[in-house]
C-alpha positions in Angstrom: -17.3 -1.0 7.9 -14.9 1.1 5.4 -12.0 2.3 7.0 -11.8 5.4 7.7 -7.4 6.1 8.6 -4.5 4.4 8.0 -3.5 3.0 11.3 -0.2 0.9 12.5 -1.8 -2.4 11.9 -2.5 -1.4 8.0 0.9 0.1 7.7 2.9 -3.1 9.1 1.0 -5.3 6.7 1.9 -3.1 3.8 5.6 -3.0 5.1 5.7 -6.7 6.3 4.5 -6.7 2.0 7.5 -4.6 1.0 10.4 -5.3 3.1 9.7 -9.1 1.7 10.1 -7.6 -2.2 13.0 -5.8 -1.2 11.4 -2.1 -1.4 13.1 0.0 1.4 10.5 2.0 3.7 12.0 5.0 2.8 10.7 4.2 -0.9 6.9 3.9 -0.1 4.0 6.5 0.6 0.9 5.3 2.2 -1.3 8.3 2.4 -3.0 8.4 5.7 -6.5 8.7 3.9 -7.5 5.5 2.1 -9.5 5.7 -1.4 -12.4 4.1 -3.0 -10.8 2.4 -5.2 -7.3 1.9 -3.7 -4.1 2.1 -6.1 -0.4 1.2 -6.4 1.6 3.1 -8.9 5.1 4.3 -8.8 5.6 7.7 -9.0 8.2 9.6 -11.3 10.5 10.2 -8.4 10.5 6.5 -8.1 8.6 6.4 -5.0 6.2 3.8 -4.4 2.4 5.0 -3.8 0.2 3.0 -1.8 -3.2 4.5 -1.8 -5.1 1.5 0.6 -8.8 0.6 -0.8 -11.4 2.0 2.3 -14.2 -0.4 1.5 -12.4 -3.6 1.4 -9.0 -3.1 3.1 -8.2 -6.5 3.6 -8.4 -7.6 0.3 -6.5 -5.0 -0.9 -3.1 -5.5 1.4 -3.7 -9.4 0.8 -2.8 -8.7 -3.1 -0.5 -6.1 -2.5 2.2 -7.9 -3.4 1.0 -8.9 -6.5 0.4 -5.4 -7.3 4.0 -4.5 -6.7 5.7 -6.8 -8.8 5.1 -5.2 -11.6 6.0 -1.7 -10.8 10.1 -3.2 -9.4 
């Protein structure tokens, strides 16, 4: 079942992701409304976008991290 929100349990897995690479909380932005595709990009006022994929959730926050690395 896609998701359809952003709830607590997706947003402490994507913090539990970040506060282990050492982005502080006030650095991300999860928008509430997840996409198909989901995407991580920085944006130009260095805030980290976190746009969590609705058909496969799971799989998207399990690579997250990977994702991130990147962008630091």
């Amino acid at each position: 079942m896609p998701l359809e929100m952003v709830t607590q349990r997706e947003m402490e897995k994507v913090f539990a992701t970040t506060d282990a690479l050492g982005i502080h909380r006030e650095q991300v932005v999860v928008p509430l409304g997840p996409r198909n595709p989901g995407r991580v990009r920085k944006r130009p006022d260095g805030k980290f976008e976190i746009v969590l994929d609705a058909a496969d959730p799971d799989a998207f926050l399990a690579a997250l991290g990977e994702a991130l690395k990147p962008l630091l």
